[in-house]
ZAMARGU-4260 file (C-alpha; in steps of 0.2 Angstrom, whole numbers, plus 5000, padded with zeros to 4 digits):
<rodrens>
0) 5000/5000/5000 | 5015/5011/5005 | 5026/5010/4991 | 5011/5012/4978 | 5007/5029/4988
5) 5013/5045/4981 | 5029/5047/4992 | 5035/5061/4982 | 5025/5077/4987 | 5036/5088/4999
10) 5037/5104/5004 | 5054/5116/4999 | 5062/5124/5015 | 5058/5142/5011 | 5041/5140/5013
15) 5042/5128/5026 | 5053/5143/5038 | 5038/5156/5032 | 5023/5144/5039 | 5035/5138/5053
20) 5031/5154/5066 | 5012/5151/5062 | 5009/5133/5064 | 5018/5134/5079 | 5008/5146/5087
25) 4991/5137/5079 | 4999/5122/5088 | 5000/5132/5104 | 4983/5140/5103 | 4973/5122/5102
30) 4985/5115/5116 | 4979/5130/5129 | 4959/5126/5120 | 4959/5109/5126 | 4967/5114/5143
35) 4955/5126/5146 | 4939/5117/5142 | 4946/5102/5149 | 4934/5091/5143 | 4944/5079/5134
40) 4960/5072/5130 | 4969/5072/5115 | 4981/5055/5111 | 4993/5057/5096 | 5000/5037/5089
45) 5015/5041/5079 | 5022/5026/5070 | 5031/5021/5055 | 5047/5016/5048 | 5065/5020/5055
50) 5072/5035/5047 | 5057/5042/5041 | 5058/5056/5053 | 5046/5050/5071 | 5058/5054/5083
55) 5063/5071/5076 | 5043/5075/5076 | 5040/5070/5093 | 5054/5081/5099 | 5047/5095/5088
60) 5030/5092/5098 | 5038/5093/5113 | 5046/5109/5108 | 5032/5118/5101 | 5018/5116/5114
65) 5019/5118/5134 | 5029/5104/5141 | 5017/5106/5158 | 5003/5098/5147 | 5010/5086/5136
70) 5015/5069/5142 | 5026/5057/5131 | 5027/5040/5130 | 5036/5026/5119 | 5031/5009/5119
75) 5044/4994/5111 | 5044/4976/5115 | 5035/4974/5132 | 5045/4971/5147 | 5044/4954/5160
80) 5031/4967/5171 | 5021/4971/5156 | 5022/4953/5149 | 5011/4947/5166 | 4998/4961/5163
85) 4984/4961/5150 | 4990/4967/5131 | 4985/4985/5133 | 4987/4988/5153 | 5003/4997/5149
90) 4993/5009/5135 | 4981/5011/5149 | 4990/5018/5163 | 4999/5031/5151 | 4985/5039/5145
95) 4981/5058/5148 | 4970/5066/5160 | 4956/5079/5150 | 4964/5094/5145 | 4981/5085/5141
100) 4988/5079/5126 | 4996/5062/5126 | 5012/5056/5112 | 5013/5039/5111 | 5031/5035/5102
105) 5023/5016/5096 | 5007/5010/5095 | 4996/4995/5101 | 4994/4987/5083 | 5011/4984/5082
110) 5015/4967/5092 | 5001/4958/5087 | 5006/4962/5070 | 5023/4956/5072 | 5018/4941/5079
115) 5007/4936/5065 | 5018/4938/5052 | 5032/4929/5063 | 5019/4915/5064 | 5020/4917/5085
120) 5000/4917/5083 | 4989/4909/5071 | 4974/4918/5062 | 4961/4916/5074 | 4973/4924/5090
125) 4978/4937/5077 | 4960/4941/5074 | 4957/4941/5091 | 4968/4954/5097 | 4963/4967/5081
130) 4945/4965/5089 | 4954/4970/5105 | 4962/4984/5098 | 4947/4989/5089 | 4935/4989/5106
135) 4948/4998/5115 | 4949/5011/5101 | 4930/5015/5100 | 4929/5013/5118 | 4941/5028/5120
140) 4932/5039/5107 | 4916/5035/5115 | 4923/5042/5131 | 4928/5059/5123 | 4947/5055/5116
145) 4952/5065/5102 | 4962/5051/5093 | 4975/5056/5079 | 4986/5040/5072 | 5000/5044/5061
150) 5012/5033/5051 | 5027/5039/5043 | 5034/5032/5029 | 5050/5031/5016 | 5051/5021/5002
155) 5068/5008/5000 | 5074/5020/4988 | 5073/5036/4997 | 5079/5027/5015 | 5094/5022/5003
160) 5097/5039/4997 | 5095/5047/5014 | 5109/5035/5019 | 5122/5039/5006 | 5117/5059/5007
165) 5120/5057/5026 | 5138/5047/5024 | 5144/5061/5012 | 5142/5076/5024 | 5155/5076/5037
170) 5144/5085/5047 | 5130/5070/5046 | 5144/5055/5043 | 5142/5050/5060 | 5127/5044/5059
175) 5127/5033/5046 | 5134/5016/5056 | 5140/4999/5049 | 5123/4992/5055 | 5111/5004/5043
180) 5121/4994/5029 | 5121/4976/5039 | 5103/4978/5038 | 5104/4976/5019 | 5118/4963/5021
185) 5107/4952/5031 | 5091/4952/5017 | 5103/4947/5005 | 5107/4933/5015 | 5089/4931/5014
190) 5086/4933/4997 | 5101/4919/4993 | 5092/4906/5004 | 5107/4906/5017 | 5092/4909/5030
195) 5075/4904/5031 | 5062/4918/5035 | 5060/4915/5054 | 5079/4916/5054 | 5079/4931/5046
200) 5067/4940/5055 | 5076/4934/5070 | 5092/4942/5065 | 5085/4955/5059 | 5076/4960/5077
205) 5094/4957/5083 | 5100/4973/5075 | 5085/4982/5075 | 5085/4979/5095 | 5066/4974/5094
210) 5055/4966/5083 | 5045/4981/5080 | 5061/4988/5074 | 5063/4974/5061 | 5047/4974/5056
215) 5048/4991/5052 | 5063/4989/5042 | 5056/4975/5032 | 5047/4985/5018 | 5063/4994/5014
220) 5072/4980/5010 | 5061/4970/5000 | 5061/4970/4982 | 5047/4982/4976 | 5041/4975/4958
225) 5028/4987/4953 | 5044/4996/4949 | 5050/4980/4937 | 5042/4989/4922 | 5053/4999/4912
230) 5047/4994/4895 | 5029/4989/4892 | 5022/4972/4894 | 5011/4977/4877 | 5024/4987/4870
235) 5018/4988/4851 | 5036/4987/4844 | 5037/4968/4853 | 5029/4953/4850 | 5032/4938/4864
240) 5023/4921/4869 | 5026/4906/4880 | 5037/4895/4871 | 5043/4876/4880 | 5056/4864/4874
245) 5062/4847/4881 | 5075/4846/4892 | 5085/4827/4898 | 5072/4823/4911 | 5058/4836/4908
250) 5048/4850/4901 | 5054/4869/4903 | 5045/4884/4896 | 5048/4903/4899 | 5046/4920/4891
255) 5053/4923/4874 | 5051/4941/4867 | 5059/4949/4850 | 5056/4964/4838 | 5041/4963/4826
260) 5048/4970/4814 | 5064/4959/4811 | 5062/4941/4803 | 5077/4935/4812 | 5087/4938/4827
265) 5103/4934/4838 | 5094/4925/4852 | 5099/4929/4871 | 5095/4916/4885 | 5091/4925/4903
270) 5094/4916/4919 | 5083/4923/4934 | 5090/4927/4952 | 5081/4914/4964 | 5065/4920/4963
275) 5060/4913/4947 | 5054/4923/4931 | 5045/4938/4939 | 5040/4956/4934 | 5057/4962/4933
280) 5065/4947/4923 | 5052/4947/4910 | 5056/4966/4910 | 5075/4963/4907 | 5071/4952/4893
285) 5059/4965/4885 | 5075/4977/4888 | 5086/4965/4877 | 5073/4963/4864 | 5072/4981/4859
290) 5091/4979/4859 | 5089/4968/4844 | 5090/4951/4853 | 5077/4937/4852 | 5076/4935/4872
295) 5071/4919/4883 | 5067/4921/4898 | 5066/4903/4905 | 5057/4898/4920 | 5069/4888/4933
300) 5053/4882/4941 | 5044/4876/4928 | 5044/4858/4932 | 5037/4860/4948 | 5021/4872/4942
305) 5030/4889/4938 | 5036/4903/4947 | 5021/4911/4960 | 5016/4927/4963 | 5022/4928/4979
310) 5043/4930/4982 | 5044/4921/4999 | 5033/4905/4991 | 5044/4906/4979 | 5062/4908/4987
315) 5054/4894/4997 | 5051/4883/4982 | 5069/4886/4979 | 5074/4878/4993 | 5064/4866/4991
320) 5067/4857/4976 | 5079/4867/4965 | 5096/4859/4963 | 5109/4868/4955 | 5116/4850/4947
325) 5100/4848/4939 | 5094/4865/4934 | 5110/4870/4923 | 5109/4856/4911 | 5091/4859/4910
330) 5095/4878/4906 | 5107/4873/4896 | 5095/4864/4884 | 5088/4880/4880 | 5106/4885/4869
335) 5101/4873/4855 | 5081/4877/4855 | 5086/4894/4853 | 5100/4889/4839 | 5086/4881/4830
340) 5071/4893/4833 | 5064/4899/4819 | 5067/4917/4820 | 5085/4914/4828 | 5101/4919/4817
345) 5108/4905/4826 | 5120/4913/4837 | 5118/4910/4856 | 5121/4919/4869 | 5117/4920/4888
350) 5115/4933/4904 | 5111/4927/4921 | 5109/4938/4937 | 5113/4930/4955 | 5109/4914/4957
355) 5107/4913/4938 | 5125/4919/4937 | 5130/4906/4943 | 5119/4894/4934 | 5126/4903/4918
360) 5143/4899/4923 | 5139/4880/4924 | 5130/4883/4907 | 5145/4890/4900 | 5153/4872/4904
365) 5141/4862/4897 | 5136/4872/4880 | 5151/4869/4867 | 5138/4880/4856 | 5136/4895/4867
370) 5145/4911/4856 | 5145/4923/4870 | 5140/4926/4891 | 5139/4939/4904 | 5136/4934/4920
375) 5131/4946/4934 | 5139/4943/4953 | 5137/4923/4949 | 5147/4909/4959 | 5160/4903/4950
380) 5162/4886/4940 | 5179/4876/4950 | 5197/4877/4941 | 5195/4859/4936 | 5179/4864/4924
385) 5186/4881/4914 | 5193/4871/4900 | 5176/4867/4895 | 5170/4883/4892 | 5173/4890/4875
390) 5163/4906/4874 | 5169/4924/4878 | 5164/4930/4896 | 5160/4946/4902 | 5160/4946/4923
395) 5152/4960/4932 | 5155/4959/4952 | 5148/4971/4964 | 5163/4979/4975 | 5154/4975/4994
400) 5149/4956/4988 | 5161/4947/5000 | 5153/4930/4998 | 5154/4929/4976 | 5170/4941/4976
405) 5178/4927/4988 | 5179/4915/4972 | 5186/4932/4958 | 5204/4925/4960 | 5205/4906/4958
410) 5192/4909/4943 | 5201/4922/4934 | 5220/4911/4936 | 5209/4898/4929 | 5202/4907/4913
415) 5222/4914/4912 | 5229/4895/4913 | 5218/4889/4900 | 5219/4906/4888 | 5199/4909/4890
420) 5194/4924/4882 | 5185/4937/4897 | 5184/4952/4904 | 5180/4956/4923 | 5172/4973/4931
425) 5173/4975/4949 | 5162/4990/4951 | 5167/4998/4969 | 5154/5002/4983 | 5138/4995/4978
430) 5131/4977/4984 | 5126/4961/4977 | 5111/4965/4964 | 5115/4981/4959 | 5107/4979/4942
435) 5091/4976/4951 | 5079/4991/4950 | 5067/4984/4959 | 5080/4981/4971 | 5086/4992/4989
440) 5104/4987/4982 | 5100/4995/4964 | 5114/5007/4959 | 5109/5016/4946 | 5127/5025/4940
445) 5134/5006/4941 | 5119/5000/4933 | 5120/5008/4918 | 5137/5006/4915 | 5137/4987/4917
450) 5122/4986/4904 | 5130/4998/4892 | 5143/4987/4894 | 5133/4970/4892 | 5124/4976/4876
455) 5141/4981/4869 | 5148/4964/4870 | 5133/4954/4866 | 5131/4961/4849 | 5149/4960/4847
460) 5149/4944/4846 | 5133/4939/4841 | 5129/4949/4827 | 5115/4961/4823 | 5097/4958/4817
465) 5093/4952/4799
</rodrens>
């Protein structure tokens, strides 16, 4: 709901210091009101997601109105004393009086909400306390309580940028810490089924210091794909379809996508990261086809039903049943399909992101055929398999990506030993997935010069369009 609001309205600063002395003293004003007629009290919820600005609001309330009738209050994870009380005793006894006005830094949804989604409580116990909550609501308003509940919100992209603007001012430096960035480091952990969800959420609540923290922090780490769409699913200068071929042991299908107006192409097989052929995959093929490429997209779930929907249903099919030694020769089954395809020119070539990088490396091995491959932070192929591979490579690796980076130098002695044809681009400061705009590790300066650079070399060395 959040990331498909318009986060984008602001207000510039000038104007901002020209309202400032009036709001303040409209603040004021309604303060002394409901102190004078003292006939009821006013409770403001602020919540939302780190960074996006609640402490520095609740201080500015603080600031702006009479501290004598203003009480705040913030509420994390409850403690030993609260956990022996009913859910909302510790809301209870911090309410204010009439003619007060109350701040609560946290709100009562929160826990319950956390626990569901940590599956602490099942759907029944969930519904429960949201009746709770919703009785104690209207019972309050009933009773004469102004309610306001605020949420306050960034999107992964601005929380990003907000990091980086803060690391480059030496004035503001300090309070960027290695944990803002471990927070990143931990999802893709995630993302690369190194941890399972409750793991993750786990961890993540570690460095937050509370669940609530990590559940804030969730949104702005997980891919957003209403972003994925950079080029039109009906855009009118492609045509694409469904196409399947067999593989040793079974029957794999995916998206393949080309010019209208060319009778034949070179032809482009795209690996997916390990969440299967989603929004922004299909997207990256549409991107290679008005590049000139004849571009299949293949589904690395298809013999299990296809990719879902839903990215933790499928990272969790991954883990599943997905096995790296059967999945490469089934990809690689797709370099002849695509050789033979009607409207191919014949020449092969491949791109794999992630966990397909390092599918595309093991294709590389088993596809004598194969005329060119890029591969994008993908885990290397041993020493013992390089002689096998007979196309050019072109290897991107993300500068912070300890785990893939860890494998750079016995691979590239390798290639040198056995005179392979490749070139490697380390691109400094951005993490795993940087080519992912749908993405909180999208970089888009890094971005665009590996795809520049991937275009390039794919039509060096697989020709052009007939």
């Amino acid at each position: 709901m959040f990331e498909s609001a318009n986060l984008k309205h602001q207000v510039d600063k000038a104007a901002y210091h020209r309202e400032q002395a009036k709001l303040r003293r409209a603040l004021l004003d309604a303060q002394y009101d409901v102190k004078q007629r003292a006939g009821f009290p006013v409770l403001i919820l602020i919540a939302g997601v780190e960074g996006a600005g609640k402490g520095e609001t609740v201080n500015l309330l603080n600031e702006w109105m009479d501290p004598r009738h203003v009480q705040t209050s913030a509420f994390f994870e409850p403690s030993d004393e609260e956990r022996e009380r009913p859910a909302h005793w510790r809301f209870w006894r911090a309410l204010p009086p009439k003619g007060k006005i109350g701040i609560f830094y946290g709100a009562w949804h929160t826990m319950p909400v956390i626990q569901r989604v940590m599956g602490e409580v099942g759907e029944g116990e969930f519904a429960r306390q949201i009746g709770e909550i919703q009785r104690l609501e209207k019972m309050l308003c009933d009773e004469g309580v102004l309610l306001l509940k605020y949420w306050f919100h960034l999107s992964k992209d601005q929380q990003k940028e907000r990091l980086k603007s803060l690391e480059k001012d030496p004035k503001t430096r300090w309070r960027v810490t290695d944990l803002d960035w471990r927070y990143f480091k931990l999802y893709d952990r995630f993302t690369h089924g190194d941890i399972n969800r409750r793991e993750f959420l786990d961890r993540l609540a570690e460095l937050a210091g509370s669940s609530g923290g990590a559940m804030a922090l969730l949104p702005l780490l997980k891919n957003d794909y209403a972003k994925a769409e950079t080029v039109a699913a009906n855009d009118q200068r492609l045509t694409s379809e469904t196409a399947s071929y067999d593989a040793a042991d079974t029957r794999m299908s995916g998206y393949l996508v080309r010019l209208k107006a060319k009778a034949k192409c070179p032809a482009v097989l795209v690996v997916h990261e390990n969440r299967g052929l989603n929004g922004h995959i299909r997207d990256v093929a549409r991107r290679l086809a008005l590049e000139g490429f004849l571009a299949f997209a293949v589904d690395g779930l298809s013999p299990y039903g296809g990719t879902p929907d839903d990215d933790d249903k499928a990272r969790d099919m991954f883990s599943a049943n997905i096995k790296p030694e059967e999945t490469a020769p089934r990809m690689a089954a797709a370099v002849p399909f695509l050789a033979r395809y009607s409207a191919s020119t014949g020449s092969v070539g491949l791109v794999g992101f992630c966990w397909g990088g390092g599918i595309a490396n093991r294709v590389t091995v088993l596809s004598p055929g194969l005329k060119a491959a890029v591969i994008y932070y993908g885990l290397q192929v041993p020493a013992a398999q390089v002689p096998a591979i007979r196309a050019p490579l072109l290897l991107h690796y993300a500068g912070l990506d300890e785990r893939i980076n860890a494998g750079i130098a016995d691979f590239e002695a390798a290639l040198k030993a056995n005179d392979k044809r490749y070139t490697i681009y380390v691109y400094p400061g951005v993490n795993h997935a940087f080519n992912n705009d749908t993405s909180s590790r999208y970089d888009k300066t890094a971005a665009e010069l590996a795809w520049g650079r991937t275009i390039s070399f794919l039509k060096d060395h697989l020709g052009t369009p007939t």
